[in-house]
N, C-alpha and C positions, 0 to 999 in steps of 0.2 A: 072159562075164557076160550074163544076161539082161537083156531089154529092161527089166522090173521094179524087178530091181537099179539097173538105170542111171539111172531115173525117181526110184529113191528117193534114188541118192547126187546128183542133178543137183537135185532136191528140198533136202537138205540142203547140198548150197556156197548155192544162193540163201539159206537161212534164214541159215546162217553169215554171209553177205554184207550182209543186210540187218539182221541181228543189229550188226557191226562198225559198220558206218552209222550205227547208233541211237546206238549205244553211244559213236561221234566227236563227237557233238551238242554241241556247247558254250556256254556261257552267252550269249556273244557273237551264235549263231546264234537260241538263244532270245528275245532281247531286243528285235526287231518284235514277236513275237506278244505278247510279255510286255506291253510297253507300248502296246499296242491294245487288250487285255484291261484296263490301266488306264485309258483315256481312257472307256471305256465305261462303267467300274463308276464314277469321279469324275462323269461325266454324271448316270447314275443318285439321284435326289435323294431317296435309304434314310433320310431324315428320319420322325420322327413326325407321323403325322397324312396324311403322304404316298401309303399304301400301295404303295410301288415297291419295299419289302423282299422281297413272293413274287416279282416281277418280277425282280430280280435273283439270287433263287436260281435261278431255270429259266433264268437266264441263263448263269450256271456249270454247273449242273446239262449244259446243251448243251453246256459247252466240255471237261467230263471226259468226258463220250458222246461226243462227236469224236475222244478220246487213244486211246478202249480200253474205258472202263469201261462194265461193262453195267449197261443201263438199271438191272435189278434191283436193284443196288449202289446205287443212288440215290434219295435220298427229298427231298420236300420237305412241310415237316410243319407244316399250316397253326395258326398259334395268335393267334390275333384278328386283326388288322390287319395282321399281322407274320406272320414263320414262320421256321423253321430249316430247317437244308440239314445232310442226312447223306450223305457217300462213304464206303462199303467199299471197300479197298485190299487186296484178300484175299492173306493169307500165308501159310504154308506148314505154320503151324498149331502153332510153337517154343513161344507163353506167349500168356498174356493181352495184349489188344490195347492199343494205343498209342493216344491219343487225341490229335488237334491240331484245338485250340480260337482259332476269331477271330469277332470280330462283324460283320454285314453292314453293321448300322446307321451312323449319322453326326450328329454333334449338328447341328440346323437352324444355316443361313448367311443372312441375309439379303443380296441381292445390292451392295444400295444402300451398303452399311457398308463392302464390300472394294473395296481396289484393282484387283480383278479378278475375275472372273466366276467363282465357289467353286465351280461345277459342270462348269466347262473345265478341264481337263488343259492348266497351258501351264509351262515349260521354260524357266526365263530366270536368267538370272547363278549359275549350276552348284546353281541349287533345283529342284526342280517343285513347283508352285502350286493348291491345289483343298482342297476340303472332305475329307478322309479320306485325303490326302497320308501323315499323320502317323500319323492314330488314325482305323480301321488299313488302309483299302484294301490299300496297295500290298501290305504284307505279309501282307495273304489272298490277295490277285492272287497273289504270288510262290508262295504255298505250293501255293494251286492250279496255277501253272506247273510247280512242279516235280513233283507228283503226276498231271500228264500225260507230260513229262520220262522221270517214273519207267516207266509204261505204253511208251512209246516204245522204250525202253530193254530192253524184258524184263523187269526187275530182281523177284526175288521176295522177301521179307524171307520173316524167319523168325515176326515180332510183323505180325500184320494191324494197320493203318494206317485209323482211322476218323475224318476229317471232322466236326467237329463246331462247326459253323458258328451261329450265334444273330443273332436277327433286330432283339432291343430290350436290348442289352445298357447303352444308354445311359438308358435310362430304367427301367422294369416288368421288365424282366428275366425273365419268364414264360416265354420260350423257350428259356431256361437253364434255369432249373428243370425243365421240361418234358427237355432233353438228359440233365440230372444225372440225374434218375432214370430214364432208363431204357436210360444207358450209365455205371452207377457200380460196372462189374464190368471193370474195366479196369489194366494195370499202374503204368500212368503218365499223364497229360496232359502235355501241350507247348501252353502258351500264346502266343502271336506277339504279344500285348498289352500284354506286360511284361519286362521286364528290358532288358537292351539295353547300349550303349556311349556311353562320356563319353568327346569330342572338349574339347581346350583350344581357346581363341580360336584359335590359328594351327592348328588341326586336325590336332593330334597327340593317339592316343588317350592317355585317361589307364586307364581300365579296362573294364571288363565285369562289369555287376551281372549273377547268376541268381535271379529273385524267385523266393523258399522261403515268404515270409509275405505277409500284406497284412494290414491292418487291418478288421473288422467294423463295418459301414457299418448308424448305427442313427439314428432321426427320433424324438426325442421331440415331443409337442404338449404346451405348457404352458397353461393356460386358467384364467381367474377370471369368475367372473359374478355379478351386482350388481343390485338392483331394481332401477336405476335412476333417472326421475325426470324432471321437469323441469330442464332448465338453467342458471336461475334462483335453483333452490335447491341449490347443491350438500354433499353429505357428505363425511363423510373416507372412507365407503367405495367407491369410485371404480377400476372394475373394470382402468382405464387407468394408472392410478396406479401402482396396488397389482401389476400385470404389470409394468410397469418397474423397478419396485423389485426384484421377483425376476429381473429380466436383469441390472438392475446387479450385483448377487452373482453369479451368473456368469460374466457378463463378470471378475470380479472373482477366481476359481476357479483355480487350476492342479492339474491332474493329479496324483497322484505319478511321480514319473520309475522307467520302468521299463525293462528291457535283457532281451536273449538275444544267444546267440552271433550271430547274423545281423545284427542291430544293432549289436553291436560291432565284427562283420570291417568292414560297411559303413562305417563311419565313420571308425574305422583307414583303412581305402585312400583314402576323399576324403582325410583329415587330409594322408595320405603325398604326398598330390598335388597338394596347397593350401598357399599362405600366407596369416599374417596370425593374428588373435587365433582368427578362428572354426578356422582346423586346427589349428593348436595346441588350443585346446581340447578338439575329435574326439579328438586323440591324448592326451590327456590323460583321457579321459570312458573311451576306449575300453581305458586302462592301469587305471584307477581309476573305475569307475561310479560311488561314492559321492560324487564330487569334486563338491558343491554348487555350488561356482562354472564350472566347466566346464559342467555342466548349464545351469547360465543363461545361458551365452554361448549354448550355441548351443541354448536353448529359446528367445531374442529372434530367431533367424534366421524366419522362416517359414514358406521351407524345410525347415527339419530339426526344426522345432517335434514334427512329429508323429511323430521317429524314436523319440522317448524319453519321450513319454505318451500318453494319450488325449487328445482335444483336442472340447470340446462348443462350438457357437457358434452363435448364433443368425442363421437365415436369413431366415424370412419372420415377417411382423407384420400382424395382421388387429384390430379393433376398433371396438367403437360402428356405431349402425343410425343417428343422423341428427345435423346439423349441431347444433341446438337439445333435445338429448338427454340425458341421463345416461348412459353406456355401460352399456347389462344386458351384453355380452361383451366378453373380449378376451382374444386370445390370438395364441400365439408359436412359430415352428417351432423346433429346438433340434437343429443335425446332430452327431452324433458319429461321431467313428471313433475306436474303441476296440482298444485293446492285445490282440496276439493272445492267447486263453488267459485273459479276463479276461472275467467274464459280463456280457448287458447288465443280466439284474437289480441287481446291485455296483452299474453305472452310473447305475441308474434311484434305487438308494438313496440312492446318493452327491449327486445330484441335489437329491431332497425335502431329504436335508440340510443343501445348502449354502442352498436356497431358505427352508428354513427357516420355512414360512409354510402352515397345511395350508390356508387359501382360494383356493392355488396345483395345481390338481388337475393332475399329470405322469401321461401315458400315452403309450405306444408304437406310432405311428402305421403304417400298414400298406402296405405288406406287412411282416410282422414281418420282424425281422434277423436275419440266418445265420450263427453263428458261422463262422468261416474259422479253424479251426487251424493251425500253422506245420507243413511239409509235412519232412520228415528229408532231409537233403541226402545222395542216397545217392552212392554213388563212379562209381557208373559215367555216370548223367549227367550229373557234374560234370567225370568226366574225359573224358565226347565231348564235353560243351561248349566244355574250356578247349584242346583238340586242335585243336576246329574256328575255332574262336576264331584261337586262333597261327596258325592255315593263314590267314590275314591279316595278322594283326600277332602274330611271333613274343614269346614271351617277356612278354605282356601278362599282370598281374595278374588275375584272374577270383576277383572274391567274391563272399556271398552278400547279397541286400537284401530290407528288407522295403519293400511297397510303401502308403500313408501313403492310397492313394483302392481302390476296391474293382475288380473284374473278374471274369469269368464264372469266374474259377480257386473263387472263394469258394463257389459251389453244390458243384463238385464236388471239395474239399478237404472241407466236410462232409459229402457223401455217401462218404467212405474215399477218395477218389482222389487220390493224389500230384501235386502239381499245379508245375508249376515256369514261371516268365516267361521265356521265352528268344527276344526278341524280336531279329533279327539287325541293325538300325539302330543304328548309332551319331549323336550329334549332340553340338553345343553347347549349353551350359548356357542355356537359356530360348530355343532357336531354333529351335520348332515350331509353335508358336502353335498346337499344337493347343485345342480347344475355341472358340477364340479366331477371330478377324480374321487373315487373309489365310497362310492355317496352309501350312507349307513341311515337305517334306524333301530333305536332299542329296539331290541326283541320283546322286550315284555311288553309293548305298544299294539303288537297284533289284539294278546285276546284284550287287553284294556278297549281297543276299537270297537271290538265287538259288543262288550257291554255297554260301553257308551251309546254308539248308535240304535240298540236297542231299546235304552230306557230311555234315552232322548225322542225318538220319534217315538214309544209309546204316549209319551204325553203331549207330545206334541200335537199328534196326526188320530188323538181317542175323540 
């Protein structure tokens, strides 16, 4: 055998070798770098107003150019104050690419309000503790872990695998918009912001929602305006007055109650998994939609209010220019989130009619609202989810839900793209405190993430 030869097969056992190596890598070896990469991003304060959004894309941006990925596979794409982060995961060239959407951003913490420091990474009674603990650091950390992981590993898919990271997801949303259109030639999204698992108090799972829907996140502004006057003299036409009166009727309003299949599986599996009047009447609701009294059970929850109508409610209130005044303005913010499939004009008529008052001018405050259509539950995602799912907790129920607040999945569910929440945390029923004071997730959900996202996009994206 030639010297040559021998070069290339001694060539080939090291690649082999080093291949096998990657390839042994296991979650467990993962989970220093993993949670060093979240101490850093929890530090990072991806608030509004902040500017530490680009800051933290060049930060990941560095940590996928570390794994493997060339530079040129990496963007970060400045859009006001804020910016988004793109990785290509180039594949082998099977179908249209696969897109996995999370946001950088973090709703502001003030430090003074928590029991502890929302921009520390700290680890205490089997939680971890910080601002974007829940929603959604960890599990962009994770997914970017495993899409280094992946590089490590060799591993080629068959569907290129595109990053599509957004910077004000919690606010302006502009950097969504900005991804939608100009990655909305895609076969699928995988959202890590939605769906997820329901733990009971003694943290036995109960199931696994895949968000198929969300609801269309729409701000009406209601306004009256009035000469005015002295204080002294006042009229019945009374710009303050007359805006109250049109909340009271709203406030006063229900929805029609509406259903699809997604809403009903949803509810069926809570029902199947609860007691008490409210499952009973899921499983009643979900045998029989028409069932007016079932509907009222659990449209009084607040919870599940929003599973089965639209729901419009007044947020902010503005009026009157001085103490000793007449009010010339006033007006009222009006949030809805509306039923998938149901336009906001319907909503905005429905509106003028309840208010009933045309010195009540309703207009659609901006940015205008994006319809989110219900995405088609197709089989194959449903059945690498409920696969990868069981490779945890065998034998667990996996339905579909619609989700009742809005997510980056809504730009690109209207620009055609199939949009699913397949967030791999499970928890307990109101124990994230995300948005919220002193926000938590299980600890054991880090490396859970990590195998998730693993075996899920392996079979996804082979």
């Amino acid at each position: 055998m030639s010297m040559r030869h021998l070069l290339l097969c001694a060539g080939l056992v090291l690649a082999l070798a080093k291949t096998s190596s990657a390839g042994a890598e296991t979650t467990a070896q993962l989970m220093p770098e993993t949670m060093a990469m979240l101490r850093h991003a929890i530090a990072m304060q991806t608030v509004k107003g902040e500017g530490q959004v680009p800051a933290f894309a060049r930060y990941l941006a560095g940590r996928l150019e570390s794994a493997g990925f060339a530079r040129s596979d990496i963007e970060v794409i400045p859009v006001g104050e804020t910016a988004a982060l793109v990785a290509h995961y180039r594949g082998s060239g099977r179908g249209k690419p696969i897109l996995l959407s999370a946001h950088m951003d973090v709703v502001a913490a003030d430090p003074k309000d928590w029991s502890r420091d929302p921009f520390t990474l700290i680890e205490e009674n089997g939680y971890i503790y910080g601002r974007g603990t829940a929603d959604m650091k960890t599990n962009l950390v994770t997914l970017v872990a495993t899409m280094m992981r992946f590089k490590r590993e060799g591993f080629v898919p068959g569907h290129e695998m595109i990053l599509v990271f957004s910077g004000d997801e919690e606010t302006e949303m502009a950097s969504t918009r900005e991804l939608a259109q100009r990655y909305h030639d895609a076969d699928f999204l995988l959202n890590a912001d939605a769906g997820g698992g329901t733990f009971d108090d003694k943290l036995k799972p109960v199931d696994y929602e895949i968000q198929a829907a969300e609801k269309t996140y729409a701000d009406f502004l209601l306004t009256v305006t009035s000469p005015g006057g002295h204080s002294s003299e006042p009229t019945p036409d009374n710009a303050i007055y007359r805006l109250a009166h049109a909340l009271d009727r709203v406030a006063g309003y229900a929805f029609p109650v509406q259903h699809n299949d997604i809403t009903l599986a949803s509810l069926k599996a809570v029902g199947e998994h609860s007691h008490g009047p409210l499952a009973q009447a899921m499983l009643q609701f979900s045998a029989h939609p028409d069932d007016a009294r079932a509907a009222a059970v659990i449209s009084a929850d607040p919870a599940y209010v929003g599973q089965l109508r639209t729901t419009c409610v007044a947020t902010m209130l503005d009026g009157g220019h001085a103490l000793n005044a007449l009010p010339q303005r006033a007006s009222a913010n009006i949030n809805c989130r509306i039923f998938p499939d149901t336009s906001i004009t319907a909503v905005e008529a429905t509106l003028n009619k309840v208010v009933a008052d045309p010195g009540v001018k309703i207009t659609v405050q901006e940015p205008p609202p994006v319809q989110s259509p219900t995405s088609p539950l197709r089989k194959d995602i449903v059945a690498a989810v409920t696969a990868t799912v069981h490779e945890r907790f065998p034998g667990l129920e996996v339905v579909p839900g619609m989700s009742a607040g809005a997510s980056d999945s809504m730009y690109f569910r209207n620009a055609g793209v199939p949009s699913y929440g397949v967030s791999p945390n499970f928890g307990k029923p109101d124990d994230s405190f995300a948005h919220g004071l002193n926000e938590k997730l299980l600890a054991s959900e880090v490396p859970a993430a990590l195998d998730f996202w693993h075996s899920l996009l392996t079979k996804l994206a082979k």
